[in-house]
Each structure stands twice: as C-alpha cells, then as structure tokens.
C-alpha positions in Angstrom: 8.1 25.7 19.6 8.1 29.5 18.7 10.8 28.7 16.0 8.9 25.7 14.4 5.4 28.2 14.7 7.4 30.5 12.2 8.4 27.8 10.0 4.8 26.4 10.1 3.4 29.9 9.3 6.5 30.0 6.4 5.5 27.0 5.1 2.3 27.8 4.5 2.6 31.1 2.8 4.5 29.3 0.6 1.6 26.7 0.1 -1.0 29.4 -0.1 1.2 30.8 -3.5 2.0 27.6 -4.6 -1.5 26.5 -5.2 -3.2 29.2 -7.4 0.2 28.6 -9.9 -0.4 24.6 -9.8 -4.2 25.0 -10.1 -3.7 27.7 -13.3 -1.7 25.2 -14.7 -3.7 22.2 -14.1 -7.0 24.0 -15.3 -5.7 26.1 -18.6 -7.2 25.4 -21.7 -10.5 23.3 -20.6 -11.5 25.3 -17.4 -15.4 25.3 -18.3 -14.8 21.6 -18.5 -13.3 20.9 -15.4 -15.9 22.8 -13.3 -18.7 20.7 -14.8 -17.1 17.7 -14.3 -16.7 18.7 -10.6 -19.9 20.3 -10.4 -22.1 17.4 -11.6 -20.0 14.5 -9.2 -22.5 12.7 -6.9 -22.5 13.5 -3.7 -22.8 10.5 -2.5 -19.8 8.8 -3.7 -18.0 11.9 -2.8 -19.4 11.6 1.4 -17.7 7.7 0.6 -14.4 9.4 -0.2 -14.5 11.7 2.7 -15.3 9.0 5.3 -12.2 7.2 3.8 -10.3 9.9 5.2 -11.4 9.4 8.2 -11.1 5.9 8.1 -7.4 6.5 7.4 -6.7 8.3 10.4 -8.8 6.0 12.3 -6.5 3.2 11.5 -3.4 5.5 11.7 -4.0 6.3 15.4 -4.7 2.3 16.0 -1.3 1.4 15.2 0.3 4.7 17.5 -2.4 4.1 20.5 -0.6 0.4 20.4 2.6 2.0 21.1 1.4 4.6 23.4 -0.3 2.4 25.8 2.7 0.4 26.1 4.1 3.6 27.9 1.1 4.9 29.7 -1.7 2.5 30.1 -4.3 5.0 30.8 -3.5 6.3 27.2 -7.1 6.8 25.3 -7.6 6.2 22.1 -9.4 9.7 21.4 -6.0 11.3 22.2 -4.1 9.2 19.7 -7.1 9.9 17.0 -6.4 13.9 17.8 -3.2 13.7 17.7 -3.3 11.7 14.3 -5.6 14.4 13.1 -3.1 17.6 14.3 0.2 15.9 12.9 -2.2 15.8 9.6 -2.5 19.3 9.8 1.5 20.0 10.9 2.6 17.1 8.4 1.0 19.4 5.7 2.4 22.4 6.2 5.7 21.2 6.1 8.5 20.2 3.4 8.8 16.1 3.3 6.3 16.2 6.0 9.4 16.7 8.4 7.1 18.5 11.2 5.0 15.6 12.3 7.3 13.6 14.1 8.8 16.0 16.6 5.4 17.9 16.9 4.0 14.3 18.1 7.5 13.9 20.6 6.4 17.5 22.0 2.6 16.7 22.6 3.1 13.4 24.5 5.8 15.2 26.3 4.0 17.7 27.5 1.0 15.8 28.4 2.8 13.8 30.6 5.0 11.3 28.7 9.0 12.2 29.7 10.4 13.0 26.6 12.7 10.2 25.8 9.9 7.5 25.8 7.7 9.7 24.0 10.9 9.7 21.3 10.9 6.0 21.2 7.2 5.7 21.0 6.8 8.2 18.0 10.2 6.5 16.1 8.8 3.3 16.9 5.2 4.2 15.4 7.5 5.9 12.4 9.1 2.4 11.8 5.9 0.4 11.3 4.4 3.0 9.0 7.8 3.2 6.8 7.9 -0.5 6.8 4.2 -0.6 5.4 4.3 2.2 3.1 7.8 0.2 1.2 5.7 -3.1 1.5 2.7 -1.7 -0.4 5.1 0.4 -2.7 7.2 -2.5 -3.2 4.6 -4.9 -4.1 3.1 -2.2 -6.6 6.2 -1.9 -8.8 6.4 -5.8 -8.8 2.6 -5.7 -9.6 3.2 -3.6 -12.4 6.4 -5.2 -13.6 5.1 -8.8 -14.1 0.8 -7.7 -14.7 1.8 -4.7 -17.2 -1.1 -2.5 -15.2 0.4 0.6 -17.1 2.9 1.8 -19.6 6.4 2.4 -18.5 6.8 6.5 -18.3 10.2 6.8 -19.0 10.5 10.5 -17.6 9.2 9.2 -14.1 10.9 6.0 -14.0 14.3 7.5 -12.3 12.0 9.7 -10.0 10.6 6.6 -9.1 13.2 4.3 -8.1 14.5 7.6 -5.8 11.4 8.0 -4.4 11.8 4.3 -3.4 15.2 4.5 -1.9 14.5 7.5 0.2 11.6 5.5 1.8 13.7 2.7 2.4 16.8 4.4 3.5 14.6 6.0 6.1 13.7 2.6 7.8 17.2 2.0 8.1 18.3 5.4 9.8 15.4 4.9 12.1 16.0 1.6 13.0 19.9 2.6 13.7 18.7 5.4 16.2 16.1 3.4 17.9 18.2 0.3 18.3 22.3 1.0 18.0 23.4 2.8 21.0 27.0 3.0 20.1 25.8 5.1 16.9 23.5 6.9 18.6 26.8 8.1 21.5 29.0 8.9 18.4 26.7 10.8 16.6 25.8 13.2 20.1 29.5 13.0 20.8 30.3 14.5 17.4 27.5 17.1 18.0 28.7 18.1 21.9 32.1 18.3 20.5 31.2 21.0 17.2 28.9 23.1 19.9 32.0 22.9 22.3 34.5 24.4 20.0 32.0 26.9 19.1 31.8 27.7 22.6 27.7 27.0 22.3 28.4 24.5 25.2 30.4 25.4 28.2 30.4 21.6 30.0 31.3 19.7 27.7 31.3 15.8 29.7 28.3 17.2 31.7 26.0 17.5 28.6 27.6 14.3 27.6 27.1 12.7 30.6 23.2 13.9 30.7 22.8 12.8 26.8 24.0 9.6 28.2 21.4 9.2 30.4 18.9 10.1 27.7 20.0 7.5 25.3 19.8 5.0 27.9 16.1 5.9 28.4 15.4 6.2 25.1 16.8 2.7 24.2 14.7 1.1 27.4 11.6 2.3 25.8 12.4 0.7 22.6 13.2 -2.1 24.2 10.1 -2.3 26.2 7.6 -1.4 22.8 9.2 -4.5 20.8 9.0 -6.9 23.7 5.7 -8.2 22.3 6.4 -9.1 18.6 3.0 -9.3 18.2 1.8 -6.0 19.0 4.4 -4.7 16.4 3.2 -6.9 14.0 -0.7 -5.6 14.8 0.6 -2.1 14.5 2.0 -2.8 10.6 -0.9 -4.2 9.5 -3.1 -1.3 10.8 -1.1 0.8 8.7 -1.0 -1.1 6.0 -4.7 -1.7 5.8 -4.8 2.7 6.1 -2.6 3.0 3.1 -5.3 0.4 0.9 -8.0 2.9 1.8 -6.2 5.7 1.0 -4.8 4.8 -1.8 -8.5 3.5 -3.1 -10.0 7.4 -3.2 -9.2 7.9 -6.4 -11.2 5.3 -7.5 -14.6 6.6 -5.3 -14.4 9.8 -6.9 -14.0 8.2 -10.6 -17.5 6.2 -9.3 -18.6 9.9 -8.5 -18.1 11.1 -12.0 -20.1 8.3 -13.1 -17.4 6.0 -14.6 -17.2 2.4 -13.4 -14.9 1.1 -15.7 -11.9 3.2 -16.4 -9.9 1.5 -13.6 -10.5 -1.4 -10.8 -9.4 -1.0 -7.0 -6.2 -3.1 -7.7 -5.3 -0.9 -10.4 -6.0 2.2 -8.2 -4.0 0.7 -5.6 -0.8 0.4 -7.3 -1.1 3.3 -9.3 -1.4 5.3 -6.3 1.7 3.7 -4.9 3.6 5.0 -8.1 2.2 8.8 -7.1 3.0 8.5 -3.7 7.1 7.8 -4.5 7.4 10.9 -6.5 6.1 12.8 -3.1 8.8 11.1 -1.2 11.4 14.1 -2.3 9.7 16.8 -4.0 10.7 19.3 -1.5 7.6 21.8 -1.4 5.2 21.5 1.5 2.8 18.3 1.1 4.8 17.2 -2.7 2.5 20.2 -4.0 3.2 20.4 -8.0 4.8 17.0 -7.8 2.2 14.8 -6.9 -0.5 16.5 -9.0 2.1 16.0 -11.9 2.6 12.4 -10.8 -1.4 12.3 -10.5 -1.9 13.3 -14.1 1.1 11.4 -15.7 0.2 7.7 -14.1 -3.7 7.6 -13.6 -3.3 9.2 -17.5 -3.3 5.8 -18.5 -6.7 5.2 -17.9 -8.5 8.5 -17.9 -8.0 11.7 -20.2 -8.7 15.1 -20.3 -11.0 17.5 -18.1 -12.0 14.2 -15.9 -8.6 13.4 -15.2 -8.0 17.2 -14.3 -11.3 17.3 -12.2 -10.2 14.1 -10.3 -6.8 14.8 -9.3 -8.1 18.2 -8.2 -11.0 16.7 -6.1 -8.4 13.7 -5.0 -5.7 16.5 -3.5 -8.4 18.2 -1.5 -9.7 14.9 0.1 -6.6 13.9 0.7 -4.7 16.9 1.3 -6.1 20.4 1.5 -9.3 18.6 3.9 -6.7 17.3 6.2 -5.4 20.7 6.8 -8.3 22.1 7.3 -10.0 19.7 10.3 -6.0 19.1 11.6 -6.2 22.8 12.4 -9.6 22.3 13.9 -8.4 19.9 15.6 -5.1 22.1 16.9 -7.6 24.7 18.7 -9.3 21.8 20.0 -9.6 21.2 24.0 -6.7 19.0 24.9 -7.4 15.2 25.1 -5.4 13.9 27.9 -3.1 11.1 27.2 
C-alpha cells in the first residue's frame, strides 16, 4: 500500500494545482458576480443538496452490503457505509477513479475477508454499478434524441459517444474476469511467463499452480454472489436509484439561487448523464477541467452567465471536493469491523 499512498499523495498535488487554474478560468471576467450569486444561495436548499450526498452513499453501500453479506453474514452495514465513504475519498484522488476498487479489495481483506472473495465481491458490486450507470446514460441520450431536451453540441458529440463506449466496454471486461476462467488462466499465464523471462519469478509452474488455486476461489465467490438473481437485481436498482439523486443536485442548488423554472428534474437528469460521459476518460484526478467544461457547455442550454458559473462551482464541491473531504475523515476513522 506504500506505493499506492505515493500515488494518492501524487494525485493530489496534482488536484491541488489543477483547481486554482480551472477555477481562474471559470471565474474571469464576472468574478464580483459569481461570489454574489454564491453568497446570496439559501441555505436551506443548499443543506437539501448536501443530504443528497449522503443519500447517494447511503444507497451506494446498500447495493455493496448485499454482496458483502453474501460472504460474511455478520457483515454490518456501517462498515459498508464507511467504506463507501473512504473509496469516495480514494476514488477522488485518483485518475479515472482507478483507486477505489482495489483500495475496497485490500480493506475487506484485511478485515477478515480472504482476498479472492473480497475480489469477487468488489468486481461483482463494480458490475451492478457499470450496468446502472450505461442504463441511466443510455436512456438519457435516447431521451434527448427522440424529446429534443437540448441542442446538439457538435464539439461534445464525439466525446460523448467515447465516453459511452468506455463505460460499456468496462462491463464487458468485468464480466469476462468475474465469469470466464479460461481467460482469466491465459491472461495470468501470459503474465507468469513475461515475469519468468525477466527472471522476476523464479518458480515458474509453482506461481502458476497457486494462481490456479486463486482463480478457482475467485470464480466460487462469483458463483456463490449470483446464485440469487434477485439479490443482484436489488443491488442494480439501489444504484440506479443513487445515480437519480445524484444526478438531481444540480437542480437543488438552481432552487437555491432562487430559480424554479430554468430546468425540471427530468431535464436535470439527463443532462447530468451527458456530463458524467465526458468524465468517463478525461484522465486528470476526478475529470477535473473536463467535467466543469462539460458542466458549462450542456446545463448552458438552460442557464447563462455568472449563475451557471456559481452553480457548476457549488455542484463540483457537493459532489466532489465534499466527498474528499468527509472520505478522508472517514480514512482516520476507528475501523468498523466487517
């Protein structure tokens, strides 16, 4: 972990520079404005916002205490809601929010879990919030095709469609490692073989022999997670419901600035979708300068000028800067026991 503690601590350096240039940027030109607008937002709706946030996690660590329990049946639900709220923070601090996954692998392994079910579970829990993120994203570029909710933005339009394909091409490699043990033997084969003839692994058919092994684990556990169709089904929809509420914000803090009519929920909704592909492969840690570009360029169809600014800025620290900061409360947290 002392390797992935650098990158972390990288990854945010490079966050902490990258956000004074993006905020310049966004706030050049009508600066006085901007503040006011933010300023004079009612508290109230903001609280609403913030609570969403929670709410979001909430439903995030329903759908992975489903899996968990599978494993360990005296898995609590308060670990699965701190663990939701550290990968925020680790999920944050790195590029294409790469560091969640095997941060969540490592916690459940080391409170207790062996390491291949803990693998399954966290691919497993991967699958259900890939398949409901290119559901919802799916039916908001069909919503917009056929209901017109915005004008075509012909510069985004490419960014789009490979923001779409990355999310869906990452439900198929993650169903192929949770499910096709052949694939999975070829691909450690290839990899025992390239560490062998660089002398990086001495035994070569003993490491093969114990990777073995830890495939056939691995694919027991998946086995065991899906044997209730239902429970996978439960854990979608959980996630699905999280990404509705998250993807609503944006329209609580439009309330806050005192406009109720620039947009409705359903055109938040699907607007928000739209943001969220070009995140899918801008490379910096949490899509920063991407998605506040996406931000500006797509909800610009409904609102203009500093209040557009001042929402997107208030948006990205509900939904972004606030999840670092109570995931790293949460990281220096007592341990929950799984």
């Amino acid at each position: 972990m002392n390797k992935e503690k650098k990158s972390r601590k990288l990854n945010f350096l490079i966050l902490v520079i990258l956000t004074p240039i993006v905020l310049f940027f966004a706030m050049r030109g009508n600066f006085h404005q901007i503040v006011e607008y933010i300023s004079q937002m009612n508290i109230w709706w903001l609280l609403v916002a913030f609570i969403m946030m929670f709410v979001y996690w909430l439903l995030r660590s329903i759908g992975l205490n489903i899996f968990t329990r599978k494993i360990d049946k005296k898995a609590t639900f308060k670990s699965s809601y701190q663990l939701a709220l550290r990968t925020q923070f680790v999920n944050a601090v790195t590029p294409f929010a790469t560091g969640g996954q095997p941060y969540q692998i490592y916690y459940l392994a080391k409170n207790g879990m062996n390491a291949s079910s803990a693998t399954s579970v966290i691919i497993q829990n991967a699958i259900v919030f890939q398949i409901a993120l290119v559901f919802i994203q799916m039916l908001s570029v069909l919503a917009n095709y056929f209901f017109g909710i915005f004008q075509r933005i012909p510069s985004l339009a490419h960014l789009v469609t490979i923001g779409f394909l990355v999310n869906f091409a990452v439900i198929v490699i993650l169903f192929t490692v949770s499910f096709s043990s052949s694939a999975n033997k070829k691909i450690v084969h290839f990899g025992i073989s390239l560490l062998s003839k660089l002398r990086i692994v001495k035994d070569k058919a003993k490491k093969e022999a114990e990777w073995s092994e830890h495939i056939s684990k691995f694919h027991d556990s998946a086995k065991l997670l899906l044997s209730k169709k239902s429970d996978f089904i439960a854990a979608v929809f959980f996630n699905f419901v999280s990404l509705l509420v998250l993807y609503s914000i944006p329209l609580i803090i439009l309330f806050a600035t005192g406009d109720f009519s620039s947009f409705n929920i359903f055109q938040a909704i699907v607007t928000s979708a739209y943001v969220s592909l070009i995140g899918a492969f801008i490379p910096t840690p949490g899509g920063t300068g991407g998605l506040e570009f996406g931000f500006i360029m797509f909800y610009g169809n409904f609102v203009g000028g500093a209040r557009l600014t001042a929402i997107m800025l208030v948006w990205r620290f509900i939904t972004y800067y606030f999840g670092i900061i109570v995931g790293s409360v949460a990281m220096y947290m007592r341990k929950v026991k799984v």
